[in-house]
N, C-alpha and C positions, 0 to 999 in steps of 0.2 A: 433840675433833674439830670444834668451831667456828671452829677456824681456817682459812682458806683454803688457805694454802701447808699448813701440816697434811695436811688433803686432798688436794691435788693430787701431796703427796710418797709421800704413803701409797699413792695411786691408781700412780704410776710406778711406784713402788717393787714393788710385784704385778705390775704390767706385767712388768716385767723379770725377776721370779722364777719367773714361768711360763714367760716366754719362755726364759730360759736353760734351764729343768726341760725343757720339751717339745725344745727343739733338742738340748741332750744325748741325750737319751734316743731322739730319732727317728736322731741321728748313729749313735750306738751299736748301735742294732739295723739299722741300715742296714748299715753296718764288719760285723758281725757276717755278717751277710746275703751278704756279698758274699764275703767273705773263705771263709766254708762257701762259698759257690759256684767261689770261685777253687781253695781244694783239693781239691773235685767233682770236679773239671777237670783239677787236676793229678793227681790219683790216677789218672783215667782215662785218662791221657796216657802214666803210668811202667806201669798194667797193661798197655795196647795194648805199650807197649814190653816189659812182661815173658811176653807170651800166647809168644811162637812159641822164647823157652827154656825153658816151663815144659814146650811140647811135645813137642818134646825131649827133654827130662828123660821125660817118660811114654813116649815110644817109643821109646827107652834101658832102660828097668828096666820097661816093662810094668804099672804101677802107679803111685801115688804115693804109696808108701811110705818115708818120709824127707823126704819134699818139704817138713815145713815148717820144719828147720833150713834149709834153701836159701831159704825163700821171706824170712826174715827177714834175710838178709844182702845186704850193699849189692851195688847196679845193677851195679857193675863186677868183684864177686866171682860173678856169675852168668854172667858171659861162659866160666865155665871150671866148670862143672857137671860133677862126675864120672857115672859111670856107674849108680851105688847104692849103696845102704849096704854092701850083701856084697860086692862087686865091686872088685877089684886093677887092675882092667886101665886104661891111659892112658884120660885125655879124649881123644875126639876130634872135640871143638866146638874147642879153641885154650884155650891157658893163661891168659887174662885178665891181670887185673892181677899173678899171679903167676911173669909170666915163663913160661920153659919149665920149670919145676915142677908138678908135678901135687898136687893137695891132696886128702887122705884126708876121710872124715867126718869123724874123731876131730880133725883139722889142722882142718876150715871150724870146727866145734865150738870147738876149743881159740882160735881167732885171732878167733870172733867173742867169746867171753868176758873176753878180755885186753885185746881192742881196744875195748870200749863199746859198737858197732854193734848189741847185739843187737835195740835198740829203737828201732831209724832210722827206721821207719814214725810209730813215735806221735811221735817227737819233731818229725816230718812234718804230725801232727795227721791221719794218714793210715792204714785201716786197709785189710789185703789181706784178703780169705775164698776160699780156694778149695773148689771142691764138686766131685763127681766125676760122673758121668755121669745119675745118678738125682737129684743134687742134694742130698746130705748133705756137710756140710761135713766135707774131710780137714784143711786145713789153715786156721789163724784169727792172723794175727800179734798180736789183742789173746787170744787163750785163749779166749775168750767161748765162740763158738758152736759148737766143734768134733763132731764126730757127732749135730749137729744138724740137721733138716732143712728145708732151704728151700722159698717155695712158688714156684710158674712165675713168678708175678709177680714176688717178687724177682731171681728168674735175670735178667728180661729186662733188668735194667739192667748186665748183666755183661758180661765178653769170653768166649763160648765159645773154647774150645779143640778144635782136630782134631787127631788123627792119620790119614793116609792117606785124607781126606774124611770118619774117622768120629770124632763128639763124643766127648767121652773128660772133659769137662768146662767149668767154668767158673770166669771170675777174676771177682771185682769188685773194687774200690776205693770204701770208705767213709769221707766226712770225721766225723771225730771231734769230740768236744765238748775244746778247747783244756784241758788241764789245764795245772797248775805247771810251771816251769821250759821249756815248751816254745816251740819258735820260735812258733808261731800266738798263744799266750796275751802269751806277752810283747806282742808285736805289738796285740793287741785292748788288753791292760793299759795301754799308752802310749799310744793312740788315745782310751780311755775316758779316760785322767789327762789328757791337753792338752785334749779339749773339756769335762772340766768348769773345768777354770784357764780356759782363753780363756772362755769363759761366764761365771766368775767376774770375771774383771777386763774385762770387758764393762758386767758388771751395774755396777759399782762405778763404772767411768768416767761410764755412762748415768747413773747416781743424782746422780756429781757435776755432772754436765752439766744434769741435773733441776735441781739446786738454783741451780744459777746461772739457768737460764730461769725457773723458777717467782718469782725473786725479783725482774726482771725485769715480771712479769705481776702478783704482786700490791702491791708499791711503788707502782707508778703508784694502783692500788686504793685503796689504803691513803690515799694521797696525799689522791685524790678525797673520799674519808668523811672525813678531817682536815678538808678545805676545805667541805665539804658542813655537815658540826658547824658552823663559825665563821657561815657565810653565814647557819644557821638562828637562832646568836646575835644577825645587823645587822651580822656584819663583811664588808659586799658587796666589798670588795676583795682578796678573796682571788682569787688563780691559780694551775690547775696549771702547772709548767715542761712541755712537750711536746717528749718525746726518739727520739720515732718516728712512723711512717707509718702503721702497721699500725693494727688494730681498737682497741688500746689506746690510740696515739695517736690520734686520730679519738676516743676518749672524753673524753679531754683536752680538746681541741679543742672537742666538743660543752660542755663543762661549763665551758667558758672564753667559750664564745660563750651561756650560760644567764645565767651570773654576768654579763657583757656586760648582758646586758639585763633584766636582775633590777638593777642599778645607776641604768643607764637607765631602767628605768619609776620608780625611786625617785626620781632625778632631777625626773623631770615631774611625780611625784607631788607632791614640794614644792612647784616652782615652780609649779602650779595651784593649790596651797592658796594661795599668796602672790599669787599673779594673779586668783582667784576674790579672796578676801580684800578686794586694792587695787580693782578693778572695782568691788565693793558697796560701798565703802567712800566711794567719792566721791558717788556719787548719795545716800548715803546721810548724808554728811557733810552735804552739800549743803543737803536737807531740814533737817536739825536747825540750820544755820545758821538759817536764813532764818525757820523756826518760830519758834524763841529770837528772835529780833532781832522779830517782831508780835508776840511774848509780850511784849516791853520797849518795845513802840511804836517802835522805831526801825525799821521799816518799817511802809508802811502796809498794812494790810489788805485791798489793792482787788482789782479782777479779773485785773489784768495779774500780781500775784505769786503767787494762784494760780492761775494757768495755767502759772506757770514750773514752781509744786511739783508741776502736773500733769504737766508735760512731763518730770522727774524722776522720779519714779513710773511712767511708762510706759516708761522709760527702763531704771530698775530690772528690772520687770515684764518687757521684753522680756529681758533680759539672764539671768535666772532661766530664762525659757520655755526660753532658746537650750541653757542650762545643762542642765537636763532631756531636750530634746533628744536632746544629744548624749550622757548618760550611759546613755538610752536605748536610742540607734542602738548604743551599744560594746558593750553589754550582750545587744546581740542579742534584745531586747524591745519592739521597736519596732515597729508593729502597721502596713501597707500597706494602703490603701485602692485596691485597682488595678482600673482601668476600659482599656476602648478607645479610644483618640485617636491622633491625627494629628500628625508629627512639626512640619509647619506649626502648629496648633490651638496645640500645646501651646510655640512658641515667642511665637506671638501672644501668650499670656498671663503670661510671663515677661519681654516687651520693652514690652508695654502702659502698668502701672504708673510705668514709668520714662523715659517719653516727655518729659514736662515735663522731669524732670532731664537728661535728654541737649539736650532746644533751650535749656535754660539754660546748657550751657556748650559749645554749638554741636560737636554731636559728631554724627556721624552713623552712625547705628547702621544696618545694614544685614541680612537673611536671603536665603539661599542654600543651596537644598532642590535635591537631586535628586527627577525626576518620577517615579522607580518605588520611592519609600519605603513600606511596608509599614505598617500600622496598629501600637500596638503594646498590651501588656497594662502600664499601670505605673501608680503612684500620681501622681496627675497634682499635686495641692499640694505632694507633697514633690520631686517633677522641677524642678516652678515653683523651687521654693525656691531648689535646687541651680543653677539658669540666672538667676534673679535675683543671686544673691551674686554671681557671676561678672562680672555685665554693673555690679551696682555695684560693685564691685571696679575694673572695667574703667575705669568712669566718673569715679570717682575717683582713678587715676593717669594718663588719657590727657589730655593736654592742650586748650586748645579749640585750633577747626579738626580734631582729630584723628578717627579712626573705630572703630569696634563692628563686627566680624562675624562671625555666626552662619552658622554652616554642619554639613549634615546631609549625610550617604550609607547605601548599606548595598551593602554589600560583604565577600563572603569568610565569608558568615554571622554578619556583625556590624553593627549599628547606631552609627554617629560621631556624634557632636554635638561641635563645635568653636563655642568663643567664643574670638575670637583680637582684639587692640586695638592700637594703633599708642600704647601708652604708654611710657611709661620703662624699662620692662620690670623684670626681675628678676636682683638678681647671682647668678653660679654657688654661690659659699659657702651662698647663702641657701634654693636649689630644693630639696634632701634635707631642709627643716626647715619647708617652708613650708605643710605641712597639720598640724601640730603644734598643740596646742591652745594659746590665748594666745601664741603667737610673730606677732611684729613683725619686718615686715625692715627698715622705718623704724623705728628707737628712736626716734626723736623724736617720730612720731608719737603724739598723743592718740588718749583714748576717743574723741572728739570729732568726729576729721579722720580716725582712723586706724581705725574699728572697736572690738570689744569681742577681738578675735584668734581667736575662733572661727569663725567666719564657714567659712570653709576645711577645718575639720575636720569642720565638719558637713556640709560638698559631699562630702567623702570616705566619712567615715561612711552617708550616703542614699545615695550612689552605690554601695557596696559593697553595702548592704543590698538593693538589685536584681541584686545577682548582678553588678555591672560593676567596672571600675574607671577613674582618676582618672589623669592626669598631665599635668605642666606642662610648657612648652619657650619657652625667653628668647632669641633670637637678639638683639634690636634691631637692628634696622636697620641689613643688611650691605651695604646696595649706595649706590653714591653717588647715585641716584636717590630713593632714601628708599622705595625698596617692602621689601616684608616685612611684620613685625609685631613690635611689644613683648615681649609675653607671649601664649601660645595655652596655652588648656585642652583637654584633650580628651578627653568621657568615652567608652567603650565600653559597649556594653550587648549580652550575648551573641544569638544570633537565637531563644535559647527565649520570647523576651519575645514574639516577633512572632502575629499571629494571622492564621490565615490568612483570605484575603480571599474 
C-alpha cells in the first residue's frame, strides 16, 4: 500500500462498492415499499368494487354461509352470485360472464377447480378477509384467519358492508408478502436482478474510468520524483513535459520554474567563483609582480612604488570589504544602524564626496526635494553608499557638459529617490541582468574604468534590506531637443520608515 495509484484505486474501488451496496439496497426497499403500497391500493380498489355483491349475497341468503367459495372466484364470476348453497331458484343479479345460464355451487366449485382461479387473490399478492358483524372472520382467501377475531382497529381499515342501512359486516384487502411464481415477486425479482447488474457494470466502468484518471494524476507524480532524484544527483537540466492546466499541471510548471532557477543560481554560482577568482587575482598578481621585480633589483625600492603597492592593497582590501558586504546583505545578516535624517541632509552627503570628480569632468549634478518630505528612520552610511554608487555610476558613463539629478518626493505613502543622468544610458538586453553580481554591460570595460561589477548588487541588496526596492529605466534621449535622461534609478522606500514629525 505504498503506492500511490495503489491507494487511490483501492480508495475508489470502496467508493464504488458501497455506493452500488447502499443504492441497491435503498432501490430495493424503496420498489418494495411502493409496490406493497400500490397493491394496498389496488386491493382496496377490487374490495370497494366487491362490498355491494357481497351485500347482496348476504341479503340473499341471510348469512354468509358459502360466501367464501364466492369470495375467491374472479371479479366477473361474481356479477352472477346465486342465491346460496341450498337454493335452486335463478340469479336475480344477471348471468355474468356465464351468459343466460345460471351456475350451481357445485358448477362455481367444479369451474373454479378446472379453471386454476382458485387462487387469483394471491397470485394478486392480494388477500380478501371478510368478518361478520361482531368481527370474526367468515371468510380468509389465504385460510389463515378464519373464525378468528379481529380487533376494532383492524376493522377500521376495511369496507363495512350494509344491508338495508344495517352492518352485517366487513371486507378488507391485504397486500401480501410476494411469494414464488407470482405476478408481484416476479416483478420485485427483476427489479432487484437489473439494479444490482446496472450497479455492477456501473462499478466496473467507474473502476475503469478510475484507472485511466488515477494514472493520469500519478505519471505526472512520478515524473516529478524521477526528475527530483536526478536534480539531487547535479543533473539541473531535467524537465517535466506539462500536459495540463489543472493542480498537476501547475506542479509541473512550479517544478520547471524551481529547476529554472536552481540552474540559474548555479550559473551565477560559477561565474562569481570565476569573477571573484579574476577580480583578486589581478591586484593580486599585480603585488607579486612588482615585489619579485625589488626582490631582483629591477625596480627600485622608492616611495612612488610603494604607493602604487599601496594603492593595490587598498584596492584589493576594498573589493573583499564590497565582497562581504554583499554576502551579508543576501544572507539577511546584515546589521542597520538606523537614525533620523532629512531627505535633503542625507543627499548632501552622498553628492558631497564626489563634488571634485563631477567639476573634473564638468558634469553638473543638480537635487530637487519636494518641501513637504518627512524625516525618515534609515541607516544613513549604508543610504550614502547606495546614492554614491549610483551618482558614480552616473559619473562615469555621462559624458562632459553632461548632467546628475537627484530628485525626492513622498507620495501615495511612499518615499522616491530618483538619480537620473543624461549618459549613454543602458541597452534593453542588458536592464533584467544589470543588478547581477559581477555583470558588465561594457565587456570591455576594466576593473579599472569599469568597476569591480558589484557595485549594483549591493544598491539592490541595501535597498531591499530597508524594506524598499530598486529599478532602472533607459529611455536615452527620445526627443530631438535632447531632453530626457540616459539611465534613471529609482528607489522606493515604503512610508513605515517615516517618523512622525
Amino acid at each position: 500500500m505504498r503506492s500511490l495509484w495503489i491507494k487511490l484505486v483501492s480508495a475508489f474501488a470502496g467508493i464504488i462498492l458501497i455506493g452500488v451496496v447502499v443504492n441497491s439496497l435503498l432501490i430495493n426497499q424503496v420498489t418494495q415499499s411502493q409496490f406493497s403500497q400500490y397493491v394496498s391500493e389496488t386491493g382496496l380498489a377490487w374490495a370497494t368494487r366487491l362490498a355491494p355483491t357481497l351485500a347482496s349475497y348476504y341479503a340473499q341468503n341471510g348469512s354468509w354461509q358459502g360466501v367464501d367459495r364466492y369470495l375467491s372466484a374472479p371479479l366477473t364470476m361474481m356479477s352472477g352470485i346465486p342465491n346460496g348453497p341450498n337454493s335452486a331458484q335463478p340469479n336475480r343479479m344477471g348471468s355474468g360472464m356465464m351468459g343466460n345460464n345460471e351456475m350451481s355451487n357445485g358448477g362455481m366449485q367444479d369451474w373454479m377447480g378446472s379453471s386454476g382461479m382458485g387462487d387469483m387473490w394471491g397470485t394478486m399478492d392480494i388477500r380478501l378477509i371478510l368478518t361478520d358483524n361482531q368481527g370474526k372472520v367468515v371468510a380468509d382467501t389465504a385460510q389463515i384467519d378464519v373464525n378468528h377475531q379481529l380487533s376494532p382497529v383492524d376493522l377500521q381499515a376495511g369496507i363495512p358492508l350494509q344491508v338495508n342501512s344495517q352492518p352485517v359486516g366487513t371486507l378488507l384487502a391485504v397486500s401480501t408478502i410476494p411469494v414464488n411464481r407470482s405476478i408481484g415477486s416476479d416483478f420485485l425479482n427483476a427489479v432487484k436482478q437489473s439494479t444490482w447488474i446496472s450497479g455492477l457494470i456501473t462499478g466496473v466502468l467507474g473502476l475503469l474510468l478510475g484507472f485511466f484518471l488515477f494514472r493520469q494524476i500519478v505519471a505526472p507524480i512520478q515524473a516529478v520524483t524521477g526528475a527530483a532524484s536526478k536534480i539531487a544527483a547535479g543533473q539541473l537540466h531535467q524537465r517535466i513535459q506539462v500536459k495540463s492546466n489543472d493542480e498537476v499541471g501547475t506542479m509541473a510548471r512550479t517544478f520547471n520554474q524551481m529547476a529554472d532557477s536552481l540552474e540559474h543560481d548555479q550559473k551565477l554560482r560559477r561565474n562569481m567563483i570565476a569573477d571573484i577568482a579574476h577580480e583578486l587575482n589581478t591586484p593580486i598578481t599585480v603585488l607579486q609582480a612588482n615585489l619579485e621585480a625589488m626582490v631582483d633589483g629591477v625596480l627600485p625600492m622608492n616611495k612612488d612604488e610603494v604607493v602604487s603597492l599601496r594603492d593595490e592593497t587598498a584596492l584589493l582590501a576594498r573589493l573583499v570589504a564590497d565582497l562581504r558586504l554583499l554576502s551579508l546583505a543576501e544572507a539577511g545578516q546584515l546589521k542597520l544602524e538606523k537614525t533620523t535624517i532629512s531627505i535633503p541632509e542625507l543627499f548632501q552627503r552622498a553628492v558631497e564626496p564626489l563634488k571634485m570628480q563631477a567639476e573634473e569632468h564638468r558634469i553638473n549634478v543638480s537635487v530637487n526635494t519636494s518641501k513637504d518630505l518627512p524625516l525618515v528612520s534609515i541607516d544613513p552610511d549604508r543610504m550614502s553608499m547606495v546614492l554614491r554608487n549610483l551618482i558614480s555610476n552616473a559619473l562615469r558613463y555621462t559624458p562632459p557638459n553632461g548632467r546628475i539629478d537627484l530628485h525626492a518626493e513622498h507620495k501615495d505613502g511612499t518615499i522616491t529617490l530618483q538619480v537620473s543622468d543624461s549618459g549613454s544610458g543602458i541597452q534593453a538586453k542588458d536592464i533584467p541582468n544589470i543588478f547581477d553580481r559581477f555583470y558588465r554591460a561594457d565587456k570591455s570595460r576594466s576593473r579599472n574604468s569599469g568597476g569591480s561589477g558589484i557595485g549594483l548588487a549591493i544598491v539592490k541588496q541595501l535597498v531591499e534590506a530597508h524594506h524598499g526596492n530598486v529599478r532602472v529605466d533607459s529611455p536615452i534621449y527620445s526627443t530631438p531637443e535632447g531632453t530626457g535622461y540616459g539611465t534613471c534609478f529609482t528607489i522606493k522606500l515604503p512610508l513605515a520608515l517615516e517618523i512622525p514629525g
